[in-house]
Structures are given as structure tokens and as C-alpha cells.
C-alpha positions in Angstrom: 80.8 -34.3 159.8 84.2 -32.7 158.6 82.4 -33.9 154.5 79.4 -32.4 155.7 81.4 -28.7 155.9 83.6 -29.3 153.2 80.9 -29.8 151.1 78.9 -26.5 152.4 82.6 -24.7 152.0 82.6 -26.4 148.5 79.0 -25.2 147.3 79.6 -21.9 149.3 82.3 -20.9 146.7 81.2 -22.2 143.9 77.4 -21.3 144.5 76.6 -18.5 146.7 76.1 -14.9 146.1 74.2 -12.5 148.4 70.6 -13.2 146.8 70.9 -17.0 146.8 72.5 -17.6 150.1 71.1 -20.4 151.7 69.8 -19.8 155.7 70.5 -23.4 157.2 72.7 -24.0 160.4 75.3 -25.7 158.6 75.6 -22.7 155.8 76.0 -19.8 158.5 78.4 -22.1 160.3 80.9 -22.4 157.3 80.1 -18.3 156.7 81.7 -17.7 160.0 85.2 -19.2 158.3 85.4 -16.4 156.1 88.1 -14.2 156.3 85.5 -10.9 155.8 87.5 -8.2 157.6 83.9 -6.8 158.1 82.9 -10.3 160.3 84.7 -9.3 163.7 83.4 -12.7 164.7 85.0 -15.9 162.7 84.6 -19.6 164.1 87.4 -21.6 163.9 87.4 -25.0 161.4 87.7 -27.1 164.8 84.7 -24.7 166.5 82.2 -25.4 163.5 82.7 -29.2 163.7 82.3 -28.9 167.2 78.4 -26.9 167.1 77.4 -29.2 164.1 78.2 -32.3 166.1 76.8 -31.0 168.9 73.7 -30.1 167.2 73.5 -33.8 165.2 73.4 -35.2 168.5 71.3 -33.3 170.2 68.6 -33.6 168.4 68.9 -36.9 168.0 68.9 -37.3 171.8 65.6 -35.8 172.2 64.0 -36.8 169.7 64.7 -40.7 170.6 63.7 -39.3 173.7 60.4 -37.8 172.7 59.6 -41.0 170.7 60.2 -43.5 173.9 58.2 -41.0 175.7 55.1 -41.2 173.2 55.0 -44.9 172.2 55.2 -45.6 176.6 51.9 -43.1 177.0 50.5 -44.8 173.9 50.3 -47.9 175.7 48.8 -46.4 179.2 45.8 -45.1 177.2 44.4 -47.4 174.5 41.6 -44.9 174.0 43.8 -42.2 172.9 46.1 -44.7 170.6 42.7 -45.7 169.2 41.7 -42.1 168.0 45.0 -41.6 166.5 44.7 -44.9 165.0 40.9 -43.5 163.2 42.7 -40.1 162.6 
């Protein structure tokens, strides 16, 4: 994860101006870091590894979750699995 944001940090100084500025979690995560006196707000280095690691796992939680989910109803209704199957 800690690559992950030094390569956003990396192509956020090299790359980004305020017309091209990417709008992905990860990119307004690594904003936060800057020392902008305008930002009254700044994540710490530690903070931002903390929310993307949360957020890697979280969605992989539910969407395991969603998948177990689906493939156990799939199997209580073969008609429905059936139409998806023609679909």
C-alpha cells in the first residue's frame, strides 16, 4: 500500500496541474499531504495508509460477500440461473 502512495505522490509532482488533476480516492488522499497553508485539513502519511487499507479491504469484504451471496441464490432457483444463462 505504502508503493501504492508513493507512486500517486510521485506522479502527483511530476504530473498534476489544476486542469489535469486526477479525482480517484487514492489521488485526494495523497492531496491532503500537502503542505498548502490554504488546506486547514492535512492527513498524516500514517492516516492515508490507514483509509486506503481500509478501503482495499472493505470492498473486498463485500464484494466476496455479495458473490457468496449470489452464486448460494443461484443454486435455490434454477429458473432464474437459467434466464441469466439465455441472457
Amino acid at each position: 500500500i505504502m508503493a501504492i502512495i508513493d507512486e500517486e505522490q510521485n506522479r502527483k509532482n511530476s504530473q498534476w496541474n489544476s486542469s489535469n488533476r486526477p479525482r480517484n480516492l487514492i489521488s485526494n488522499l495523497v492531496a491532503s499531504l500537502d503542505d498548502d497553508s490554504s488546506t486547514k485539513i492535512r492527513l498524516t502519511p500514517k492516516e492515508v495508509f490507514d483509509e486506503v487499507s481500509l478501503s482495499i479491504l472493505a470492498g473486498f469484504e463485500t464484494t466476496s460477500t455479495a458473490l457468496s451471496w449470489f452464486i448460494f441464490y443461484m443454486t435455490k432457483y434454477p429458473e432464474i440461473q437459467e434466464k441469466i444463462k439465455t441472457e
